[in-house]
N, C-alpha and C positions, 0 to 999 in steps of 0.2 A: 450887235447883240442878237444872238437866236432866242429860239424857243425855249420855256421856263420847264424844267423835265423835274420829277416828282426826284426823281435819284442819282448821281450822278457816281459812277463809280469808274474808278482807276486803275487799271491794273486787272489784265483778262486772266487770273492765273488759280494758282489752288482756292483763296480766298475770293476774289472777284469774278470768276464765272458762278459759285454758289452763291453769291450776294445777287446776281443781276435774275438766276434762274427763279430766287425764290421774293425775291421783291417784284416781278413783272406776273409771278403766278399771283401773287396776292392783290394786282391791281397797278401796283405802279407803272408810270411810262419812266424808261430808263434808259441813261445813258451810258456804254461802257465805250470807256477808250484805252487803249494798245496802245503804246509805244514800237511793237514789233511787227511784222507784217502777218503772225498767227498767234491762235490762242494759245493757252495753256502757262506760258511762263516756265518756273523750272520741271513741271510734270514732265517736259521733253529730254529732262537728265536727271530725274529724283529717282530714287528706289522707291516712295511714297507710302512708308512702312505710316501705319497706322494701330493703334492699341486701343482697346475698349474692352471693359467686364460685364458682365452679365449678355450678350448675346443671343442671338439663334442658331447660330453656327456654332456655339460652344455646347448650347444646352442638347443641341443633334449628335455633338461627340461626346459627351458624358462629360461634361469639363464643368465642375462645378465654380462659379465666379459672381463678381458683382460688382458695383458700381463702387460701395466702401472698401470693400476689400484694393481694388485699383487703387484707391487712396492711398493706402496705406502703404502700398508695395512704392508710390511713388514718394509719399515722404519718406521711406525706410530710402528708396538708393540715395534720396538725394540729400538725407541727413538733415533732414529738415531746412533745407536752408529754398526750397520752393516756396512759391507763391501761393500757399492754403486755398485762398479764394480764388484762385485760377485753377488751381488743381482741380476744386471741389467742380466746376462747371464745367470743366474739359472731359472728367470721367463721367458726368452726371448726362451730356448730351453722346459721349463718343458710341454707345453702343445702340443708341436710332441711328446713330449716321452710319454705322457700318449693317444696322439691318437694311436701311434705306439705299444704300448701296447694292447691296444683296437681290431688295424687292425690282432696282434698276437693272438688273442683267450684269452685274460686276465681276468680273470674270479672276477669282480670287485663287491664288497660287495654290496647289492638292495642300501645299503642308498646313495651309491657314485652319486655324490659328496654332501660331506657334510659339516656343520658348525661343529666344534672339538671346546675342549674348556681347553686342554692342556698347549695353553699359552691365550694368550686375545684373544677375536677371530678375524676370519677375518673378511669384511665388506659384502660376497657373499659365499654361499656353495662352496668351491673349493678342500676339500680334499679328497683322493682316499685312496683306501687298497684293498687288494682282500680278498676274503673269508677265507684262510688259512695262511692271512697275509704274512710274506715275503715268504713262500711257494706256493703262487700262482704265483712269480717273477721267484722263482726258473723252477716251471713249464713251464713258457715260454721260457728260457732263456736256459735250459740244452739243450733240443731238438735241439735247435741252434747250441749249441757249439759239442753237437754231429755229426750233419751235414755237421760242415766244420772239422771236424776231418775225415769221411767217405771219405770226400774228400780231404786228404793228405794237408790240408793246417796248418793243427796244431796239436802239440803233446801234452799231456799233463803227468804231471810226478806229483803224490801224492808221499806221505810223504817225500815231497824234501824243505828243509830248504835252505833260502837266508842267508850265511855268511859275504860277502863281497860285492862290486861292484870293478869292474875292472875300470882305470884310466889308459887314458893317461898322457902323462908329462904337457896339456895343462891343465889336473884336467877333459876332458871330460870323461863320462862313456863310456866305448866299449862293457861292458860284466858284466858276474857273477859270482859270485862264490859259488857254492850252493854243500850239502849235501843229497846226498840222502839216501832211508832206509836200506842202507847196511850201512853205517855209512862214508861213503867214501865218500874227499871233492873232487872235480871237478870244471872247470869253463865251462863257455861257454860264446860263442858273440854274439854279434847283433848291427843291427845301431840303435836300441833305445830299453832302457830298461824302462820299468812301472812300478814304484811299486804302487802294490792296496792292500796294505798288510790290510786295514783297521784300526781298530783305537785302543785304549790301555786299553781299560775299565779291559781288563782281568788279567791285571799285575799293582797289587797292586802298586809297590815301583814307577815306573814307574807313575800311575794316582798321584801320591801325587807329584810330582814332575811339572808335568805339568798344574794337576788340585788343586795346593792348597789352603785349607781352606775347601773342600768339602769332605764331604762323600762317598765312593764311593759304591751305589744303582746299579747293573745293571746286566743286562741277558746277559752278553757277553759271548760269549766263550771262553774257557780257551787259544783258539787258537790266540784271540786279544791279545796280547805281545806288540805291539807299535812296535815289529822287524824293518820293513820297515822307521820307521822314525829315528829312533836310526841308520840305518848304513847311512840313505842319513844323517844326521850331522855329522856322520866320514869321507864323503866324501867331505865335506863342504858345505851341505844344509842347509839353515836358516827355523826357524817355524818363521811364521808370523801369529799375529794376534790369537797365542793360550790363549791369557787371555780371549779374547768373546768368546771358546768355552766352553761348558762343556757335555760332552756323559757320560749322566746319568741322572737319574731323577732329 
């Protein structure tokens, strides 16, 4: 058994590098683990298209938008059949995170923001990408997580495999149980664990189970397994709402 780490989070990618940069600025000591030998996850093959209303990047091109209005346009493509209360949080935070991107040095393609026409469009220019696609995220985002590494607040361990989640007798998580590249399994603690293992495009048997009737089209990395959702439902985690998704073209 190691050291008791305030965070423990899984998965160094879109989700888990902002989860460790913003939990070690605010105090925590953290753990991030890899599975792959580098960060980022699918940023290395995403186009990493991003959408948000209300802006500074809109409001500098005359682009009048908003936070409801974003709502709207996304229950209107999707026929209501979204997640209201995901919706409502997703557009309520999306346009901090792309000024906060912005205020980082994010190096956002001339057309940004723009009208896309990948599903129906929306009703106002609001979609972003950077130049190098999810690699212009990764660009912002390593520098970060190196930073509070320099500064003793987080460790980070590649090619270390999530096997288990540790369980109290109440079913709460304590810890993990992970592998690392010696082959050797290990646990460790903390008072909350993340998993941001990402999504399952990369494990065939896995998509047909989750996404059936579909084909599976997609740039994922071989490293997307669905690992992290497979052990939270050994722990007793439910998927909700995985019939509206589909990750893939």
């Amino acid at each position: 058994m190691r050291g008791r780490w305030d965070v423990i989070v899984v998965g160094a990618g879109t989700a888990g590098l902002p989860t460790t940069i913003f939990a070690a600025q605010r105090g925590a000591r953290v753990l991030l683990v890899e599975q792959s030998s580098r960060l980022g996850g699918t940023l290395h093959v995403s186009w990493a298209q991003m959408s948000a209303g209300g802006t500074r990047l809109q409001a500098e091109r005359g682009i009048a938008d908003s936070p409801d209005l974003h709502f709207q346009d996304v229950m209107r493509i999707s026929k209501g059949t979204a997640n209201a209360e995901l919706v409502r949080l997703a557009v309520t935070e999306s346009p901090r995170t792309i000024d906060w991107l912005q205020e980082q040095g994010f190096d956002f393609h001339p057309a940004c923001p723009a009208l896309v026409y990948f599903h129906e469009a929306y009703s106002v220019p609001r979609t972003y990408w950077g130049v190098e696609g999810g690699r212009s995220v990764l660009k912002v985002l390593a520098p970060l997580v190196a930073a509070v590494q320099e500064a003793g607040k987080v460790e980070v361990r590649y090619a270390t495999r999530l096997v288990d989640l540790l369980q109290e007798g109440d079913g709460s998580v304590s810890g993990v149980t992970l592998v690392g590249p010696d082959g050797a399994a290990y646990q460790e603690l903390a008072s909350n664990v993340v998993l941001t293992t990402g999504g399952y495009a990369g494990n065939p048997e896995l998509f047909a189970r989750f996404t059936p009737g579909y084909p599976l089209m997609s740039p994922a990395p071989e490293t997307s397994t669905g690992t992290g959702i497979v052990i939270a439902e050994k722990a007793g985690g439910v998927i909700r709402g995985g019939e509206l998704f589909l990750p893939t073209f």
